[in-house]
C-alpha positions in Angstrom: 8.0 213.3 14.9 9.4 209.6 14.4 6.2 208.5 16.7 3.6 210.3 14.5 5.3 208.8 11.3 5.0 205.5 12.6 1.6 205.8 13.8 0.5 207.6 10.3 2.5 204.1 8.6 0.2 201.7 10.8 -2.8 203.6 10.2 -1.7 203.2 6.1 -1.0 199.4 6.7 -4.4 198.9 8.6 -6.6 200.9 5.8 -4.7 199.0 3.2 -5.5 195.3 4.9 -9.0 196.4 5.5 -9.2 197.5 1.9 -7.7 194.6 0.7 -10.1 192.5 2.2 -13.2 194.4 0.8 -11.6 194.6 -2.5 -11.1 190.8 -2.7 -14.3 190.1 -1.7 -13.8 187.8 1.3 -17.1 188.8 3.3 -19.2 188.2 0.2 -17.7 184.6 0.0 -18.2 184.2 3.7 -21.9 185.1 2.6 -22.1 182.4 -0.3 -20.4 179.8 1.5 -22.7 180.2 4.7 -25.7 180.4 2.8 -24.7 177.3 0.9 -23.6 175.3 3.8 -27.0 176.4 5.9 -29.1 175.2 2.4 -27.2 171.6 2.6 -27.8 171.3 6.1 -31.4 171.4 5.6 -31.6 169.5 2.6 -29.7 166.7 4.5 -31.7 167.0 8.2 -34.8 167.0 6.1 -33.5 163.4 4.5 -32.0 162.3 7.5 -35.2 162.8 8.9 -37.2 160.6 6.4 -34.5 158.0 6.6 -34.2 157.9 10.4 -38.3 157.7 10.7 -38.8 155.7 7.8 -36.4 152.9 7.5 -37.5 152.1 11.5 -41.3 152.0 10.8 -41.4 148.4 10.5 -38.5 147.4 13.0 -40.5 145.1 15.9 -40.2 146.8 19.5 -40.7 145.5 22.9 -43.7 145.3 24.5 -43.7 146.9 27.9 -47.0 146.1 30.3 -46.9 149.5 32.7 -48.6 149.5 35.8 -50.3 152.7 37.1 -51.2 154.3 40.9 -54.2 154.1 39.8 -54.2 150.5 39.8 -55.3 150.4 35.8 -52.2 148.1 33.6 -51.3 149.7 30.2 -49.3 147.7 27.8 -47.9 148.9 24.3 -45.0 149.6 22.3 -42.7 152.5 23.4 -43.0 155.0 20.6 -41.1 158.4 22.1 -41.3 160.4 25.1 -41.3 164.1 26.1 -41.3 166.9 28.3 -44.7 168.8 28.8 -45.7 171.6 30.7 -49.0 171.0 32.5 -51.7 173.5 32.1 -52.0 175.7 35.1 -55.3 174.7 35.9 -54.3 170.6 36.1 -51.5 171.6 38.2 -53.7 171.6 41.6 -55.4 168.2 40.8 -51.4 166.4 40.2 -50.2 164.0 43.1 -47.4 165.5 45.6 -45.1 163.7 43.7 -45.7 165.4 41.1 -45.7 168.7 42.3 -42.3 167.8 43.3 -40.9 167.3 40.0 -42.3 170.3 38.4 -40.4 172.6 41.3 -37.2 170.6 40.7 -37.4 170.9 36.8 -38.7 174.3 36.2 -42.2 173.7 35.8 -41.8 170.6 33.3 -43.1 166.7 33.4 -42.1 163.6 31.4 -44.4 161.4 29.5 -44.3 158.4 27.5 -46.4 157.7 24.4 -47.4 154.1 24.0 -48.9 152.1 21.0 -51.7 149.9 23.0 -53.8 149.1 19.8 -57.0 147.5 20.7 -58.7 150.2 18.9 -62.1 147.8 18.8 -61.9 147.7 22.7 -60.8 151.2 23.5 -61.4 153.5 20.4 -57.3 154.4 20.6 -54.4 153.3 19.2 -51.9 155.1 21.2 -52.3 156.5 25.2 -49.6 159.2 27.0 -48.4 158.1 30.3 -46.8 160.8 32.9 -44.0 159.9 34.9 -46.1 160.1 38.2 -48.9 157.6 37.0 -46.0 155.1 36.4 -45.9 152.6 39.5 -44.4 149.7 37.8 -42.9 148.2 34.6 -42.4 145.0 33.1 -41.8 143.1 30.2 -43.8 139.7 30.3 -42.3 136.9 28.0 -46.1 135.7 27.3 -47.2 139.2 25.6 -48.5 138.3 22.0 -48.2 141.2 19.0 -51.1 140.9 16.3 -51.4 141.9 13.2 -55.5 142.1 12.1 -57.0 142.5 8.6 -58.8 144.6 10.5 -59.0 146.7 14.0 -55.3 147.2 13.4 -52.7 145.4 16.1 -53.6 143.8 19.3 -52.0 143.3 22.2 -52.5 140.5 24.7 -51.8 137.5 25.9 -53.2 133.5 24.2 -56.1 132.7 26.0 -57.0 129.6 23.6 -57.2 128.6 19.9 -60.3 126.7 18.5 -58.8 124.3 15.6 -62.5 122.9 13.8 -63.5 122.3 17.1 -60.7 120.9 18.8 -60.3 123.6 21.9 -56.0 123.8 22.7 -55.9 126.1 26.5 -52.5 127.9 26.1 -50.8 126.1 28.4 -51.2 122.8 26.2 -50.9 124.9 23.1 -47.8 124.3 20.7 -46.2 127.4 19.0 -45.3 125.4 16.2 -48.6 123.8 15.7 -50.3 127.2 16.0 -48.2 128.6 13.2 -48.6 125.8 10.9 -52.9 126.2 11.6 -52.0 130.3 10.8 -50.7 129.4 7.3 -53.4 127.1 6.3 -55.8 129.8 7.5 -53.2 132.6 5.5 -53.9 129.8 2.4 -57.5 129.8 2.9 -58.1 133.2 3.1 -55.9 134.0 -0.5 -58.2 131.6 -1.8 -61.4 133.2 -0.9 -59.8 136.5 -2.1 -58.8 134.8 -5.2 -62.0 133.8 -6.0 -63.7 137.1 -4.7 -61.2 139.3 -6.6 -60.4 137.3 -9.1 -62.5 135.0 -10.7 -65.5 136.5 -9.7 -64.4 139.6 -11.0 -63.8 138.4 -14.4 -67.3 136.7 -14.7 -68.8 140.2 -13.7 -67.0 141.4 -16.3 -68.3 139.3 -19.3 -71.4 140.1 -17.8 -71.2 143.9 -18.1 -69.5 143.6 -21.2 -72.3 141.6 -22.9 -74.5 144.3 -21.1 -73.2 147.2 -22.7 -73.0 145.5 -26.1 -76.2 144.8 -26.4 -76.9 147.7 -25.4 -75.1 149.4 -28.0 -76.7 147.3 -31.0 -80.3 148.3 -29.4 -79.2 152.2 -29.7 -78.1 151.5 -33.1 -80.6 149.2 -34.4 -83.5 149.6 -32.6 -85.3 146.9 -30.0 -87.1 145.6 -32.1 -84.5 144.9 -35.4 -83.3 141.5 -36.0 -80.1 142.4 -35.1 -81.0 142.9 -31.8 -82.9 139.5 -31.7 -79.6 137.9 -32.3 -77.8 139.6 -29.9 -80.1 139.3 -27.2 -80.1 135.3 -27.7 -76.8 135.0 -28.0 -75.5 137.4 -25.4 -78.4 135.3 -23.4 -76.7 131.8 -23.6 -73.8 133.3 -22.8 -75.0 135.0 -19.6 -76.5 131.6 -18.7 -73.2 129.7 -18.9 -71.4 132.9 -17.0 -74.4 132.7 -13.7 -73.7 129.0 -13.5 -70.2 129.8 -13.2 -70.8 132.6 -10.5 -72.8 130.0 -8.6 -70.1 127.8 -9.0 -67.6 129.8 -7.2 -69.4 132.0 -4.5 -70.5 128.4 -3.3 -66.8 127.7 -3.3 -66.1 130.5 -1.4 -68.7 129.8 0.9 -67.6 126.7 1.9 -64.5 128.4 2.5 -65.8 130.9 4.8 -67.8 128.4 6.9 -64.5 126.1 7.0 -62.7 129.5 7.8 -65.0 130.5 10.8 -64.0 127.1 12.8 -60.8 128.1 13.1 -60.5 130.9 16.1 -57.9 132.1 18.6 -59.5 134.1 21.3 -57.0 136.8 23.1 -56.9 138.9 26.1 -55.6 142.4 26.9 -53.2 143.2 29.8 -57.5 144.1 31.8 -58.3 140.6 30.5 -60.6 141.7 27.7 -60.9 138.8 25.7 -61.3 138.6 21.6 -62.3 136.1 19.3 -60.8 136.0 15.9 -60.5 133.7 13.0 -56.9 132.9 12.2 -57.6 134.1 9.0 -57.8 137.4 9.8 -54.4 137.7 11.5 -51.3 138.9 9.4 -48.5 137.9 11.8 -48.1 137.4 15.0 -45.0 137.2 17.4 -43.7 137.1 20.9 -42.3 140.2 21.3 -40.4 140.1 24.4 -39.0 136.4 22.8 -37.6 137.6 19.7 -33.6 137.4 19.1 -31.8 139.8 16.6 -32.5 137.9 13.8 -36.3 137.3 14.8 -36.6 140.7 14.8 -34.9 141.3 11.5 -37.5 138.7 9.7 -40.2 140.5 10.7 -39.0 143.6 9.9 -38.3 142.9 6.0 -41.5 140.7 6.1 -43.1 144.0 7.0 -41.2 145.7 3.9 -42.3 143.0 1.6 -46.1 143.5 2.2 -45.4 147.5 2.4 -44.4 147.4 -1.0 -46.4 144.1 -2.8 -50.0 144.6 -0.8 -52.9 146.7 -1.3 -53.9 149.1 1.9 -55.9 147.9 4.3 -57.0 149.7 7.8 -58.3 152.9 5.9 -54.5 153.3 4.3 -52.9 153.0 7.8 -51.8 149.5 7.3 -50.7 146.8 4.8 -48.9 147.9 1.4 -48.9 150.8 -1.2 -48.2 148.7 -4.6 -51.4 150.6 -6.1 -50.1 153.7 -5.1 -46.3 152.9 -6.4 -48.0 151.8 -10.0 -50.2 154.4 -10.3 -47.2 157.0 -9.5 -44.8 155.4 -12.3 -47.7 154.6 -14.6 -48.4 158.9 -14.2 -44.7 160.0 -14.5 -44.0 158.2 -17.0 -47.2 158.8 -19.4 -46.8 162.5 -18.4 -43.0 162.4 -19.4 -44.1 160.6 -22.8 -46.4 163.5 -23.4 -44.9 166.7 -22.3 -40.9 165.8 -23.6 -42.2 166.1 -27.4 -44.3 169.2 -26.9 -42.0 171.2 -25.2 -38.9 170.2 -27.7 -41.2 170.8 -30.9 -42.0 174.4 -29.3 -38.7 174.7 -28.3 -37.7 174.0 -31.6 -40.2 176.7 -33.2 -39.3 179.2 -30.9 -35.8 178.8 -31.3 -34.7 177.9 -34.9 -37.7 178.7 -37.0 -39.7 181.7 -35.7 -38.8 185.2 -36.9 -37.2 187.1 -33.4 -39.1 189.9 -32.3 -42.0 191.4 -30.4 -44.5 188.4 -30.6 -41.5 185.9 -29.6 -40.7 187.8 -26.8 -44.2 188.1 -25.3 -44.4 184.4 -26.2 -41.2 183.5 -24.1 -42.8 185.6 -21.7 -46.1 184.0 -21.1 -44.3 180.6 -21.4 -42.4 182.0 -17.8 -45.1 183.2 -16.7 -46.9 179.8 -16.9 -44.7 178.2 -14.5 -45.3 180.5 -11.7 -49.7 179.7 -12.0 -50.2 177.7 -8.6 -50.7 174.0 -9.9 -54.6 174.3 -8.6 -55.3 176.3 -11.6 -54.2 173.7 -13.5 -56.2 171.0 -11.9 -59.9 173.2 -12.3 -58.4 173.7 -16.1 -57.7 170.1 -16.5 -61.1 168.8 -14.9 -63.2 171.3 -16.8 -61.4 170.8 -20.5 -60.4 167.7 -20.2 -62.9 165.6 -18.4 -66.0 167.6 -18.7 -65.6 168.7 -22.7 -62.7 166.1 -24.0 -63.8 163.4 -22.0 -67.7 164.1 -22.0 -67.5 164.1 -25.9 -65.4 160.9 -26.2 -68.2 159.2 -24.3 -70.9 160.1 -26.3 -69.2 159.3 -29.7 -68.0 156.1 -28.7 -69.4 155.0 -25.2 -73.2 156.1 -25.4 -74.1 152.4 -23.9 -72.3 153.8 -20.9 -74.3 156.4 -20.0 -75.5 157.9 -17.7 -71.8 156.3 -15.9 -68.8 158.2 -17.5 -66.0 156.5 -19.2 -63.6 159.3 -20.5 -65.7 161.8 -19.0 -64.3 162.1 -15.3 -61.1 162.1 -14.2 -58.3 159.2 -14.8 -55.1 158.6 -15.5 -54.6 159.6 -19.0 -56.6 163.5 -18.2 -54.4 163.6 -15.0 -50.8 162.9 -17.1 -52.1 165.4 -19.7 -52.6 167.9 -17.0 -49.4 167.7 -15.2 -47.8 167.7 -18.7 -49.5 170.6 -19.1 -48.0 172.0 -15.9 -44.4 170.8 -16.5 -44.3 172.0 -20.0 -43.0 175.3 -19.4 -40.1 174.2 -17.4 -39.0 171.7 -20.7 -39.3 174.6 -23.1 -37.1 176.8 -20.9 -34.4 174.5 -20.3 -34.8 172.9 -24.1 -34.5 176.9 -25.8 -30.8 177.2 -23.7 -30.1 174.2 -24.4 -30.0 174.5 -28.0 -28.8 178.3 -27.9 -25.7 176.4 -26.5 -25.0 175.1 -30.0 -22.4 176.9 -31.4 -23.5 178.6 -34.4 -20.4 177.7 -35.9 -21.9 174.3 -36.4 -25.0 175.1 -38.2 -23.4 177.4 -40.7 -20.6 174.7 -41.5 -23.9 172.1 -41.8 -25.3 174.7 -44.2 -22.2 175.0 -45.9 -22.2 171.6 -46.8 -25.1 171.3 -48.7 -27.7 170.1 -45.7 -30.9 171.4 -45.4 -32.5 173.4 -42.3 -34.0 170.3 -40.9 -30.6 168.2 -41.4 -28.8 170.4 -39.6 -31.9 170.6 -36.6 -32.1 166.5 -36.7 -28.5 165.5 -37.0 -26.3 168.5 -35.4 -28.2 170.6 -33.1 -30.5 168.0 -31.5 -27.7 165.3 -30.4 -25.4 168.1 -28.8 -28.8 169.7 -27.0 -30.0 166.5 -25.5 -28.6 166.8 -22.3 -30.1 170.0 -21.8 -33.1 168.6 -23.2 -33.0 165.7 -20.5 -31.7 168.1 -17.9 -35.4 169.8 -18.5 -37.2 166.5 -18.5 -35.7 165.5 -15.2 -36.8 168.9 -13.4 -40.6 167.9 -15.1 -40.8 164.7 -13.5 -39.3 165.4 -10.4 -41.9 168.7 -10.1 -44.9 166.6 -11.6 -44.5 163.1 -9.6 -44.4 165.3 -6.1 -47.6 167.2 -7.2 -50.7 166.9 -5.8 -53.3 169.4 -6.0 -54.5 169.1 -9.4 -54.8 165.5 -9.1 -57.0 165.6 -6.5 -59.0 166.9 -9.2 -58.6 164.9 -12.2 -58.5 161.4 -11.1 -56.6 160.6 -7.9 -58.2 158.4 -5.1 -58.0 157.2 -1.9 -58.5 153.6 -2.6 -58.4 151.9 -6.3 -59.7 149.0 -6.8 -58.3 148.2 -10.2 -55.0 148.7 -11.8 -55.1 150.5 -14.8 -53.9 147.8 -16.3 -55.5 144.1 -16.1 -56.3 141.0 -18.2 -59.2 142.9 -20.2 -58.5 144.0 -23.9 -57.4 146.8 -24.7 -55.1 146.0 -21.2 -54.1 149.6 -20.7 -57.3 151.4 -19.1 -55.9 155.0 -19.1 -59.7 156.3 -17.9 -59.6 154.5 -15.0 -59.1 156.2 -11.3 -55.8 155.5 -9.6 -54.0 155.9 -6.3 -50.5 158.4 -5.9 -47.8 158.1 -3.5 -48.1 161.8 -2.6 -51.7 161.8 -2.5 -51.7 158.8 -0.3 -49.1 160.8 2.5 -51.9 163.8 2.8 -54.6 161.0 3.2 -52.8 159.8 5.9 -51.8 162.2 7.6 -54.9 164.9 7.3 -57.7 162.2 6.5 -57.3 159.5 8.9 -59.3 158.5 11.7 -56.0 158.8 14.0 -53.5 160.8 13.2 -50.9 159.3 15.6 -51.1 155.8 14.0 -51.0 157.5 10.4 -47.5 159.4 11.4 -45.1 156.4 11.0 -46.4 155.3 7.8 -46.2 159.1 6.4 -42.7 159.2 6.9 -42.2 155.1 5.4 -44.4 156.7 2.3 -42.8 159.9 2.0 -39.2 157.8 2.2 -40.6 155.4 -0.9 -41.7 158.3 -3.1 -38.2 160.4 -2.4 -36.7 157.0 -3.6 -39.3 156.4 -6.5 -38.7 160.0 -8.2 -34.5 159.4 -7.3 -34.6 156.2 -9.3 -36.8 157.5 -12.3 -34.3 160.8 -12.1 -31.0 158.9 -12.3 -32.2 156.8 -15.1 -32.6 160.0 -17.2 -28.9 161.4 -15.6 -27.5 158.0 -17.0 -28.7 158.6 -20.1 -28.2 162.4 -20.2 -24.2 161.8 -19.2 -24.6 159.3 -21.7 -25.3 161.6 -24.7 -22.7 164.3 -23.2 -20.0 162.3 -23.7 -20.9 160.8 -26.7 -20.5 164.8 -28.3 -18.6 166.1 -25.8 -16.2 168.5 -28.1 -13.3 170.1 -26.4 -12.0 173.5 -26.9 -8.2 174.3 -28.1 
């Protein structure tokens, strides 16, 4: 009896404890937290990712020369290396060394992925190496790393350097002296494109522009008015002055080139391929197998300077990204500036104004519904509204000179902000409606009370306690609308802009013109380029510079949004 009473009593405690543990929930929490921890771990692998991959783009390697059974020399950078599994049909045709490996490693090799460059010699930037084919490696101290304008890097050895006809072999060739010829050719060269970019493009220009405005007084006036006369004489003289100017300079630049082209280095690859280039053309150049720490480091912000000040060169798989940066800011911010009053005046409508019922509701309804159409839709929406019928109607009332070449009526930067406004509006009306249902009512009636009107009571109590929600919304838009970009493949984006929208030429903001984007700049490169492999590092370098573009742009608006919460915090009692 006692030993059934005390087995019934641990049967009770047990039920109890396993009750007690349902009842307080502990494997729901176990639930949350894992789901929670598994969601960080992503978020921070994904940025640790980026950051490892990214921030080591530009770091200078060594340069390893690798010499095969085959006889053939391979020399590169050492990007990564892997195990493979040969295809069974390859497996007959390996050496016996190899089949030896693959029976001690369960059917697996090891390779090594170089970057050789020399794409003008061998039509590949990068090569895989097995184990087996390695015979021998080395690291020469003579091996030269080149940065081209073109061609991308090339790696080699000094054969020679032709100084305005003064041949230096590289035996009798001063580093020192070379350097000092590479920065008069560096100065050279930015005067050229100064001239060829610059001044050129200004004269061309004044050209077009007295073009189209005598154009525009011929389709107003007629050809044969006397208006027209006058135009066309003194739009004549003034053409005159601007072709003896473009004379002036392309002969400038001329000279330039043909001083340029008497400047060479020639260079050999590891097979003793040799190259000619103008020192003009080279970027940088180092020993690689010579360089100390702080060598290393030099070149590796150097690299980081040009990333971010340069245009793109090498079919966006080189140089800088300063287009794309401007034309991402210049797009997230005019979208911002467009979508932030919109969304709080319906906000506003919805919420203090509007009469609550059936039509509201539908209303809120297709506002949530909005922000679930894929972003696409928005693109076709905003290229056919906006561009075709806005834009196309701008042009004819107030470019007709233009034609048949559209100003407004194709896609640019002001119809692609408008569009992602458009897409990111939703998401500010949402988060602006709770934030202003947060008020406390309490607070409107007592503005009432006091003798202030509706709008009073909107401007000076409701709004300044709902702005951080407000801002809270308008963070969520930017971060959503600077990562997009489907639609703006449609409504202006490009893969390479050659002007800034904004420049020297009245009215200085040119919100039709075309422009580059940091995210549409990462799917050229990495689906559009003529090599993927080389277009891998600077995906992750670009991908790293727009997650810390849209970060700064946020925590300006948290700043601000903290800002306003304490400035009307109110605490409860």
């Amino acid at each position: 009896m006692n030993n059934e009473n005390k087995h019934s009593r641990v049967d009770n405690i047990q039920r109890r404890r396993n009750r007690d543990f349902k009842s307080r929930g502990e494997p729901f929490l176990w639930i949350l937290g894992g789901s929670l921890v598994i969601g960080l771990m992503m978020i921070v692998g994904f940025v640790a990712l980026i950051l490892y991959n990214g921030l080591l783009t530009f770091y200078p390697s060594r340069i390893d020369v690798v010499k095969l059974t085959n006889g053939s020399v391979v020399a590169g950078e050492l990007v990564r290396h892997e195990t493979y599994r040969p295809e069974p049909d390859k497996i007959a045709t390996l050496p016996e060394a190899a089949k030896k490996e693959l029976k001690t490693s369960n059917g697996y090799l090891k390779r090594y992925l170089y970057k050789t460059g020399n794409f003008d010699l061998y039509n590949e930037d990068y090569r895989w190496i097995s184990d087996y084919e390695i015979k021998k490696i080395s690291q020469p101290q003579d091996m030269v790393y080149v940065e081209r304008m073109e061609w991308g890097p090339f790696i080699g050895k000094i054969n020679s350097v032709d100084l305005n006809g003064a041949l230096i072999d590289k035996d009798k060739l001063s580093w020192q002296r070379l350097r000092k010829a590479h920065k008069e050719a560096e100065k050279r060269r930015q005067r050229i494109q100064g001239i060829e970019k610059g001044q050129l493009l200004v004269v061309n220009h004044y050209v077009e522009s007295n073009r189209l405005s005598l154009k525009k007084v011929e389709l107003r006036d007629g050809a044969d008015s006397q208006a027209y006369k006058l135009a066309e004489k003194k739009f004549g003289a003034e053409d005159t002055k601007l072709e003896t100017e473009y004379r002036e300079l392309s002969s400038e630049a001329e000279a330039l080139r043909q001083i340029d082209s008497k400047y060479t280095i020639t260079i050999s690859d590891v097979e003793n391929k040799k190259k000619e280039m103008k020192l003009s053309d080279i970027v940088r150049f180092y020993r690689a197998n010579q360089l100390s720490f702080w060598n290393r480091l030099g070149i590796y912000f150097s690299r980081w300077v040009e990333f971010l000040t340069q245009e793109p060169r090498e079919a966006n798989t080189e140089g800088g990204v300063l287009p794309a940066i401007f034309g991402t800011f210049c797009m997230t911010v005019l979208m911002a500036l467009i979508v932030a009053p919109f969304g709080v005046i319906a906000s506003l409508y919805l919420r203090e104004y509007a009469k609550q019922g059936r039509l509201v509701s539908v209303i809120r309804i297709c506002v949530n519904n909005l922000a679930g159409v894929p972003s696409i839709v928005y693109g076709v929406f905003g290229l056919g509204f906006f561009a075709y019928v806005l834009g196309g109607s701008i042009d004819q009332i107030f470019f007709p000179e233009r034609f048949p070449n559209p100003t407004f009526g194709t896609g640019g930067l002001l119809w692609a902000s408008l569009t992602l406004a458009l897409l990111t509006v939703p998401v500010v009306i949402v988060a602006t409606e709770e934030a202003l249902a947060a008020v406390p009512q309490s607070m409107r009636e007592g503005s009432l009370a006091c003798g202030a009107s509706k709008w009073q009571t909107i401007r000076r109590i409701v709004l300044p306690r709902a702005m951080p929600g407000i801002m809270t919304g308008l963070i969520l838009a930017m971060a959503r609308g600077a990562g997009e970009v489907a639609p703006l493949m449609l409504v202006g984006v490009v893969k390479m802009a050659p002007e800034l929208p904004i420049d020297q030429f009245p009215p200085y903001i040119h919100l039709e013109r075309s422009f580059m984007h940091l995210g549409f700049h990462i799917f050229d490169l990495a689906f559009q380029s003529r090599n993927s492999g080389a277009a891998i590092p600077m995906v992750y370098v670009t991908t790293l510079l727009l997650i810390v573009l849209v970060f700064s742009m946020n925590i300006v608006s948290i700043i601000v949004r903290n800002r306003l919460k304490r400035k009307f915090f109110t605490g409860h009692f």
